[in-house]
C-alpha positions in Angstrom: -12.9 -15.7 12.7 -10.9 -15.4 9.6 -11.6 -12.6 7.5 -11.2 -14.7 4.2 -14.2 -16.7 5.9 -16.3 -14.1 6.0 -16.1 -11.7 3.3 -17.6 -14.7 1.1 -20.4 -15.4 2.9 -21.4 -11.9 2.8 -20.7 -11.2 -0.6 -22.4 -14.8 -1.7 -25.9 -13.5 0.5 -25.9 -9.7 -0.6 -26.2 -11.4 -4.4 -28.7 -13.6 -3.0 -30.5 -11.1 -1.8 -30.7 -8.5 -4.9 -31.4 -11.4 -7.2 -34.6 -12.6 -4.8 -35.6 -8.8 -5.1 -35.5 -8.4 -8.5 -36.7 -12.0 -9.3 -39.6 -11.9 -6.5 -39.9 -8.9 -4.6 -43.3 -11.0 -2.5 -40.7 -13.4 -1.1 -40.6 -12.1 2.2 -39.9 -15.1 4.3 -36.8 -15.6 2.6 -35.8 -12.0 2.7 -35.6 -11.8 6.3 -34.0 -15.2 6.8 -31.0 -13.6 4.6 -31.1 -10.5 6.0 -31.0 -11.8 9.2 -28.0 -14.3 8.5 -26.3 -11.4 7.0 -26.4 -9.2 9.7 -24.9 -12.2 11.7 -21.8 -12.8 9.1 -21.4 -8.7 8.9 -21.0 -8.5 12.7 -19.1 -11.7 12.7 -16.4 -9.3 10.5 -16.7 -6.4 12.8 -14.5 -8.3 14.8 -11.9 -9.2 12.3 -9.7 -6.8 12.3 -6.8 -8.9 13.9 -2.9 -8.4 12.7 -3.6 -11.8 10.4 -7.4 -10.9 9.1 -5.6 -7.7 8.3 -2.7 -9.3 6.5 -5.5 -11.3 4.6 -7.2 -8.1 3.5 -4.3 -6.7 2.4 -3.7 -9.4 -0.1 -7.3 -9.4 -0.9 -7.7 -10.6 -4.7 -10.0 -7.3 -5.3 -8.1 -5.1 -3.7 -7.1 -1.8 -5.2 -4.0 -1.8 -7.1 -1.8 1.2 -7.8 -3.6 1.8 -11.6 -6.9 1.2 -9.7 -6.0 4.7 -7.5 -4.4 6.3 -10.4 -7.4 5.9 -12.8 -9.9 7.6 -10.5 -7.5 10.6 -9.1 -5.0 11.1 -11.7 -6.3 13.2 -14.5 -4.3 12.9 -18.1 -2.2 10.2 -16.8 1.1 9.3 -18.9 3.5 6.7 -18.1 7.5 6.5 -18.4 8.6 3.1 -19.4 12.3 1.9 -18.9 15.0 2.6 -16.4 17.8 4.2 -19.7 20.1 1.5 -18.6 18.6 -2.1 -19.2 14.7 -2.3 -19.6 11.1 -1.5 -18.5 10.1 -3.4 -15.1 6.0 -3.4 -15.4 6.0 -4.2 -11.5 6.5 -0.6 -11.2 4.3 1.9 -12.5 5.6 5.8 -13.1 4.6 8.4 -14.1 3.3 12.0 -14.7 -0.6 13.4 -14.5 -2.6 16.6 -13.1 -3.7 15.8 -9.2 -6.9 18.4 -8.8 -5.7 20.2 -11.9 -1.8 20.8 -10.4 1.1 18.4 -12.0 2.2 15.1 -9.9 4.6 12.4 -10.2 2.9 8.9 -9.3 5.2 6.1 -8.6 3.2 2.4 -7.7 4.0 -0.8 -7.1 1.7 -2.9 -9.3 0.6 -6.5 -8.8 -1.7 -7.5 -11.5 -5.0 -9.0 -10.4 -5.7 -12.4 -12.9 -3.4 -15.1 -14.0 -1.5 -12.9 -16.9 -1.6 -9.9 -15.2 0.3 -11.3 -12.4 3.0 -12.9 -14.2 3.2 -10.3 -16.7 3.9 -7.3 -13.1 5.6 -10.3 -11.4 3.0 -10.0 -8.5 4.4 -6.8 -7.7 8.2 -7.9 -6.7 10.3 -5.0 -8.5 13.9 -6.3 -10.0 16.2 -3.1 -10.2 15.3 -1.8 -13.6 12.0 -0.9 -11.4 13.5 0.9 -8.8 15.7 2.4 -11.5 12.5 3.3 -13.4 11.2 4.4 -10.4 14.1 6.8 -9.7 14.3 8.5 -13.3 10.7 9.6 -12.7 11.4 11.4 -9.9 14.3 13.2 -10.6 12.3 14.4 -13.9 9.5 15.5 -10.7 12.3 17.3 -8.9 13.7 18.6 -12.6 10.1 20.7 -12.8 9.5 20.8 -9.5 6.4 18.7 -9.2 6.0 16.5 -5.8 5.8 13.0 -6.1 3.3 10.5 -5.1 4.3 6.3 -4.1 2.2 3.9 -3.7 3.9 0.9 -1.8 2.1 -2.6 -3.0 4.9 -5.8 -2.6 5.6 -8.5 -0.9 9.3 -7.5 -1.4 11.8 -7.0 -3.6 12.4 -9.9 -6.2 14.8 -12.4 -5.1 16.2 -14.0 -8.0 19.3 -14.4 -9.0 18.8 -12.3 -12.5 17.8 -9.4 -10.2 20.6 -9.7 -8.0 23.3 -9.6 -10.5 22.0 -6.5 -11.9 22.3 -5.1 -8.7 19.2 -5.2 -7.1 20.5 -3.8 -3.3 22.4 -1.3 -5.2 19.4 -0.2 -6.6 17.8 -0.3 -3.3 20.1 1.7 -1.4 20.2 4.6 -4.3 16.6 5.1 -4.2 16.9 5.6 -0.1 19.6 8.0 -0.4 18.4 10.0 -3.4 15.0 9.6 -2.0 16.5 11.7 1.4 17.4 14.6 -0.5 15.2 15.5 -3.3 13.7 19.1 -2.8 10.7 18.8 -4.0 7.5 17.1 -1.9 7.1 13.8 -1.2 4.0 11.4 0.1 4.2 8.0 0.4 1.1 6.0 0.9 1.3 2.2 1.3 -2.2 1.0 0.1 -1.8 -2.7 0.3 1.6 -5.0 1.4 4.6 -3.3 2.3 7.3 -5.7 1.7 10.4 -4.9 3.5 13.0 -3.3 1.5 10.8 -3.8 -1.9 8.5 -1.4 -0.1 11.4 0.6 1.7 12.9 1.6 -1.9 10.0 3.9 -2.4 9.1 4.8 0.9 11.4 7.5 1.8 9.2 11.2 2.7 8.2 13.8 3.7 4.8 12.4 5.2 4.2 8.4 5.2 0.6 7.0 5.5 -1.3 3.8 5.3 -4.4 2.6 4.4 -6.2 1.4 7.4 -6.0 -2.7 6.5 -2.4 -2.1 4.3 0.3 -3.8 6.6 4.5 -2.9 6.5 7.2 -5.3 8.3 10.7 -6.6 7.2 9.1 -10.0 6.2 6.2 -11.6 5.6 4.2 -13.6 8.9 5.2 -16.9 6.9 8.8 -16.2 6.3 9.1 -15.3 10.2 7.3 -17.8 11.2 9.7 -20.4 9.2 12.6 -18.6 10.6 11.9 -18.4 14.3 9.6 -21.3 15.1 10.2 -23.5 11.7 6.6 -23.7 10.7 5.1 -21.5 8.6 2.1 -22.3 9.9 2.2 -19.9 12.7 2.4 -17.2 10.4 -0.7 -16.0 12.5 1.3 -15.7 15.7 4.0 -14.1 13.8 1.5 -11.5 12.5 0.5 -10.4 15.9 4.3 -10.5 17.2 5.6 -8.1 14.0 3.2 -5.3 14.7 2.5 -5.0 11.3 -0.5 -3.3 10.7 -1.4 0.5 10.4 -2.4 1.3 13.9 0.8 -0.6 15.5 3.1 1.6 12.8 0.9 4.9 14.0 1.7 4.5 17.6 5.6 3.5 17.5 5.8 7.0 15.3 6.9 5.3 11.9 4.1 6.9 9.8 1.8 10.0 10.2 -1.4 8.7 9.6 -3.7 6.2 8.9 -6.6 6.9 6.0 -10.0 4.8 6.4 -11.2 2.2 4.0 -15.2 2.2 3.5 -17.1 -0.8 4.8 -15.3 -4.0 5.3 -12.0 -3.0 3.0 -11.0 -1.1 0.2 -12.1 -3.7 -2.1 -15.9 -3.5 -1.6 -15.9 0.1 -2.9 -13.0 1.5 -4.7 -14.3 4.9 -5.8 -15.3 5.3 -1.9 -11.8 4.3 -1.1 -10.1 6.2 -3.6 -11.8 9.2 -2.5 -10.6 8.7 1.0 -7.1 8.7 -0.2 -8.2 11.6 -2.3 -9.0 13.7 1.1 -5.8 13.0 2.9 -3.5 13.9 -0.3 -5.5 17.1 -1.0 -4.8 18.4 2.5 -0.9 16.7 3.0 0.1 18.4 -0.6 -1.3 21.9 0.4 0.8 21.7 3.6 4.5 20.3 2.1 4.0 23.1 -0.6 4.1 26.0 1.8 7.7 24.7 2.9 10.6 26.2 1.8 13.2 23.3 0.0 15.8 23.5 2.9 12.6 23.3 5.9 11.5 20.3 3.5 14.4 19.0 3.7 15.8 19.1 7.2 12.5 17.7 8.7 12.4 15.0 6.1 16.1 14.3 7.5 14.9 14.8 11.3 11.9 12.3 10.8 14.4 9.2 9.3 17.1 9.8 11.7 14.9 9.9 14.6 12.7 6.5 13.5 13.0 3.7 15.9 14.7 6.0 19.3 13.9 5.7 22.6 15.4 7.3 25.8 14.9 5.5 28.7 15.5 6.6 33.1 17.7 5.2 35.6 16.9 5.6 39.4 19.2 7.6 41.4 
């Protein structure tokens, strides 16, 4: 059962419920014929935690953004606007705050959540000022040797044509190369959709998590699906055939970890899921600092190189 299915339901009889409560608490009968019928829709979404529901949660209208994780762990929070060469990219988000009282670089991929605020970050799809932006900020973090911190949230890099003739692969491929060799710590987190190379062009580090309903894949399940069976409307068998999500990443070795979300996604509870994120960083940061630059470094190096290898046996 789809995910976007449920979530309503439950959401539409939990209100039900507190407002019978308050309004009537002597109500009884009805009381248990909601509880009951939410029980049934909240083990209905116990189940829904295929590749598409996942996809779905990801893109979840409530969901965390960037700012949203920022806010609650970022203390003192100041932002760097513009990339020095042409202009400021909102879609991107950088800048520099006190994590637990020691300095951090964020960098985040924002979406917006209403109407405005979507248009205005351009639902998350960076043009190359971003990634530009994006790179200034961490060569400042490497500058006074503070570790960075990404948060990947896109459906990909921007496609249009303005974006590609300021360069918008060059951009791209700077990011992954100056990413590789910064000596200061680095921990990427992708916390909603990672997008392909939009995501990629902040995803290069030393340790690489997601959250557990986040997905990462070259394209979107509708894109693949119009490319290999030309119908988008198998995006749901494309989503299973990518290996998207967080566990499928976690067992072919491409990130180290995957952090937990509280109930049914990081949307019903966003201090809850910040402070999850909060655990995992806390412990990740305390290891990368003990690391000398050139250890840093060459297992950063080690880690990219080896993504994606396999050996295999032949009898006799």
């Amino acid at each position: 059962m789809d995910s976007e299915q449920i979530n309503p339901r439950v959401a539409a009889l939990q209100a039900e419920l507190a407002l019978i409560r308050q309004a009537n608490p002597s109500a009884d009968a009805r009381l248990r014929q909601i509880e009951q019928e939410l029980k049934h829709w909240q083990a209905s979404g116990a189940d829904a935690n295929g590749p598409w529901q996942r996809v779905h949660l990801a893109r979840h209208p409530k969901r965390p953004h960037a700012l949203d994780y920022i806010q609650r762990l970022v203390t003192g929070f100041q932002e760097i606007h513009g990339d020095r060469a042409y202009a400021d990219d909102p879609a991107i988000v950088s800048g520099m705050g006190l994590f637990e009282g020691s300095p951090i670089v964020v960098v985040g991929q924002q979406k917006g959540r209403d109407t405005k605020q979507k248009l205005y970050r351009n639902f998350g799809m960076s043009k190359p000022e971003g990634y530009r932006k994006a790179l200034r900020a961490m060569r400042l973090a490497a500058k006074f040797n503070r570790p960075v911190l990404t948060l990947l949230d896109t459906p990909g890099a921007y496609p249009g044509i303005d974006a590609e003739e300021r360069g918008q692969a060059e951009a791209i491929a700077l990011n992954l190369r100056e990413m590789s060799r910064l000596p200061i710590p680095i921990v990427v987190v992708c916390i909603g959709e990672g997008g392909s190379g939009g995501a990629l062009a902040l995803g290069v580090g030393d340790r690489v998590y997601m959250l557990e309903n986040a997905v990462y894949s070259v394209i979107s399940p509708e894109s693949c699906a119009a490319i290999i069976w030309r119908d988008s409307g198998k995006a749901e068998l494309a989503a299973a055939a990518l290996k998207l999500t967080a566990p499928d990443l976690l067992r072919f070795g491409l990130i180290d970890g995957i952090i937990p979300e509280p109930g049914e996604g990081a949307h019903t509870d966003m201090d809850r899921a910040a402070g999850f994120l909060q655990q995992t960083l806390h412990h990740v940061f305390e290891d990368l600092r003990r690391l000398a630059v050139p250890e840093l470094l060459e297992q950063r190096y080690v880690k990219f190189r080896t993504m994606g290898s396999f050996f295999t046996e032949t009898a006799g």
